[in-house]
N, C-alpha and C positions, 0 to 999 in steps of 0.2 A: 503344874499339875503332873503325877506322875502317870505311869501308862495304867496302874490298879486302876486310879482313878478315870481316866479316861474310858476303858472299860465300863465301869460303877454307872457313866455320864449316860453309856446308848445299853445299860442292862435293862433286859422285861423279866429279869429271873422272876419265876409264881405270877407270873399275870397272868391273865386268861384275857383271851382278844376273839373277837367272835369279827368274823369277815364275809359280808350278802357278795354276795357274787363269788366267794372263795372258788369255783373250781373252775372260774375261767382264767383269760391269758394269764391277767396283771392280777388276780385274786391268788394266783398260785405264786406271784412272786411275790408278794406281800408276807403269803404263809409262811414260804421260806425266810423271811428277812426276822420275820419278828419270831418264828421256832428258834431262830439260829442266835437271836439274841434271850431265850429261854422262858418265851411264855407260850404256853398250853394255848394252841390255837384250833378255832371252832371256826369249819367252813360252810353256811347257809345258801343254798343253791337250787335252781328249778331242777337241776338235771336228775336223772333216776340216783338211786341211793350206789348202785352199781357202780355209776360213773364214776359217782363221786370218790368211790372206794378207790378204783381203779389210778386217776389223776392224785388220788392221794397218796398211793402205791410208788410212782411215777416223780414222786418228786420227797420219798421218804427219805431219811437215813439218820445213821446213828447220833440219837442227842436229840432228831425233831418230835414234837409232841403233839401231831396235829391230826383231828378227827372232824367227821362230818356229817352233815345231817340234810336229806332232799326238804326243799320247803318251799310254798311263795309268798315274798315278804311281802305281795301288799295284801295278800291276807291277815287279817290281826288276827281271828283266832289262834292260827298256825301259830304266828312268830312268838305269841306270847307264851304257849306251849313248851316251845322250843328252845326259849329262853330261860323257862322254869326250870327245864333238863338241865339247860348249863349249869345254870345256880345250883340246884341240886345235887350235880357231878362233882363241880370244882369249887364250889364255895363263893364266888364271883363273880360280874363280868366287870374286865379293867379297863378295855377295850372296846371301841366296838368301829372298825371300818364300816361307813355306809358307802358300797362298794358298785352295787350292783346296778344293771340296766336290763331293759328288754331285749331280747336277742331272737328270741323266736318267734319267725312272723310267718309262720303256716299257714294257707289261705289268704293270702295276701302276693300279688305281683310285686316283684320288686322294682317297678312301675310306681307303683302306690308308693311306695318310699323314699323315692326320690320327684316327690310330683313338683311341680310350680303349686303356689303355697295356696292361691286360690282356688286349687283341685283337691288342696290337701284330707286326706281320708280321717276322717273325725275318730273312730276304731281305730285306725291307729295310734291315735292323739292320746286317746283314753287308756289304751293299752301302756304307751308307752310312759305316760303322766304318771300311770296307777304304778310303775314299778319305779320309775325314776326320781319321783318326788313324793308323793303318798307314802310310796315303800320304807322312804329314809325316813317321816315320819313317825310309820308303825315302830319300826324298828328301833328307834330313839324313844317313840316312849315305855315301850319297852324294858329297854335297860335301866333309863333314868331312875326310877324309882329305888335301884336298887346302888346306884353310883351317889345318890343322896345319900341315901344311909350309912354309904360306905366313907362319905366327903373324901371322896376323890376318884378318879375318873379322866377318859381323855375317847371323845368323839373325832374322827377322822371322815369327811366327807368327800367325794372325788367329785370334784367340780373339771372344767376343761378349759383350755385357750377357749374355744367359745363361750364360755360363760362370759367373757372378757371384750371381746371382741365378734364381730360380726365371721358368719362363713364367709370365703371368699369362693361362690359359686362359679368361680371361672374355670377353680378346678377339679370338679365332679363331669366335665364330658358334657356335652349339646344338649339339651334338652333335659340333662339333670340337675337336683338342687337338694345343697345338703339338708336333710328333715329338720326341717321346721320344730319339731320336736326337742331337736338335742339343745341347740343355744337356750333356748325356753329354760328346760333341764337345769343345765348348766349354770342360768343366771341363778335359778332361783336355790341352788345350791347355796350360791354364796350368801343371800340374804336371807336362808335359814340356817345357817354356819353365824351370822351375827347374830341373830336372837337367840339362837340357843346360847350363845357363849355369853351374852348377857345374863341371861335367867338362871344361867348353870355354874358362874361365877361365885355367888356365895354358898356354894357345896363343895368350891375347889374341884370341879369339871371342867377341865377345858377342851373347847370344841375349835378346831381350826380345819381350812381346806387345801385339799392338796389341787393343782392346776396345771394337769400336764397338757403336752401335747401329742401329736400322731405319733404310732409308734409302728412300724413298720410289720408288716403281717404277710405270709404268703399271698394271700387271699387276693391283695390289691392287687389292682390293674399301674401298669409299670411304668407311664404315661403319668399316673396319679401321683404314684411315688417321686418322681421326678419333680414336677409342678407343686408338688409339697414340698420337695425339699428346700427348692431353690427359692421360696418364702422364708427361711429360717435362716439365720445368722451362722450358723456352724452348718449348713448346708445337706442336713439329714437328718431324717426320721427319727426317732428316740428307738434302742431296742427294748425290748421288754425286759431286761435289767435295770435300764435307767433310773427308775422310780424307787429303787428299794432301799436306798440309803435316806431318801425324802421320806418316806414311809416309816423308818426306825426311827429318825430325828422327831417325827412328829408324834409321833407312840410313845419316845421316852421321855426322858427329865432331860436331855437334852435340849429339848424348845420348856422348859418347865414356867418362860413367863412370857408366852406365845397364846395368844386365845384370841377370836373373834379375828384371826387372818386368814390368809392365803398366801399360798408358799405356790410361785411359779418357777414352772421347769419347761419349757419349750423351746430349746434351742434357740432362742433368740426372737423367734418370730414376733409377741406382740412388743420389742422394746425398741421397732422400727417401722 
């Protein structure tokens, strides 16, 4: 195979790829990976339309193609709306990462989020369900109607090392425990990543899941970091780069006879 062709393998030249969660960490390196590989990317996010402007400002440059739009996906009104836009913009969606999770818990102790699971707060459950798994639904059906027509297509779902495996609540600190919420999430990524790729198989749709793990953030507590790393085989956090070469492999014709999987990347963690 010559380097054209190589090239040819991870090109999204004219796709359009729409990404729920686009203006956060890993949604922004996603944008980057697949503008850089040439398709017109559409970023769906709670945050104000400002923000959005702004983070998308923050990670422009010449050759990227990427706009966006404030939204919340587990509204269906909304997404369907906002999906019309797209269609009507660009003529397509080719693409669609279901990216996104809840993030904003205003009103809520950060207590409540890491409770023992018997205390666990119902409100957030619902909150977090209605974005993390509801959400991928709206959004997926959504587009589908319009990847049928098109017979072809390619779903991207972000599943996690927990979806796979259990939290190891030894290290989230005394009396914490990781939300009850996320493995839930997580699992049930993956067994909507195989139905879909079942039902969406004779439209030439393919739907597979990406399965990262932690990926190192100011944010954490450094204790955490630690305890996390030394669970993983290569002995450290993923940066928030890591993921973007998974992310174009699974977007192009490069996985082109890849459907109804999951593609793990976590340093080694669950292969021990």
């Amino acid at each position: 195979m010559n380097k054209e062709n190589v090239f040819q393998l991870f090109s999204l030249k004219d796709k359009v790829a729409v990404i729920t969660g686009g203006a956060g960490m890993l949604g922004q390196e996603y944008a980057q990976i697949l503008s850089d590989a040439g398709a017109r990317v559409v970023l769906f996010d709670v945050v104000p339309q400002k923000e959005i402007d702004s983070r998308i400002k923050a990670i422009a440059s010449p050759g990227r193609h990427i706009v966006g739009m404030t939204m919340d996906i587990s509204k269906e009104k909304q997404v369907k709306e906002a999906v019309k836009k797209v269609v009507k913009k660009f003529g397509a969606i080719d693409i669609l990462v279901n990216n996104a999770a809840a993030t904003d818990f205003a009103g809520f102790k950060n207590s409540e989020r890491f409770a023992p699971y018997e205390d666990f707060s119902l409100d957030i459950w619902e909150k977090e369900i209605g974005v993390g798994l509801t959400g991928t639904l709206i959004c997926s059906q959504a587009v589908i109607p319009f990847m049928k027509k098109a017979k072809s297509g390619v779903i991207v779902n972000i599943s996690s090392t927990h979806g796979v495996i259990a939290p190891d609540n030894r290290i989230y600190g005394e009396g914490k425990f990781k939300a009850i919420t996320y493995p839930v999430i997580k699992s049930g990524i993956l067994g909507f990543t195989r139905a879909m790729a079942s039902y969406l198989a004779p439209y030439n749709v393919r739907v597979n899941s990406l399965v990262p793990g932690g990926v190192k953030a100011g944010y954490l507590d450094a204790q955490f970091e630690k305890d996390y790393s030394f669970r993983t085989m290569l002995g450290k956090m993923a940066s928030k780069e890591d993921y973007k070469g998974a992310m174009l492999f699974l977007c192009s014709d490069a996985s082109s006879y890849m459907t109804g999987s999951s593609l793990i990347i976590d340093g080694g963690w669950t292969a021990w």
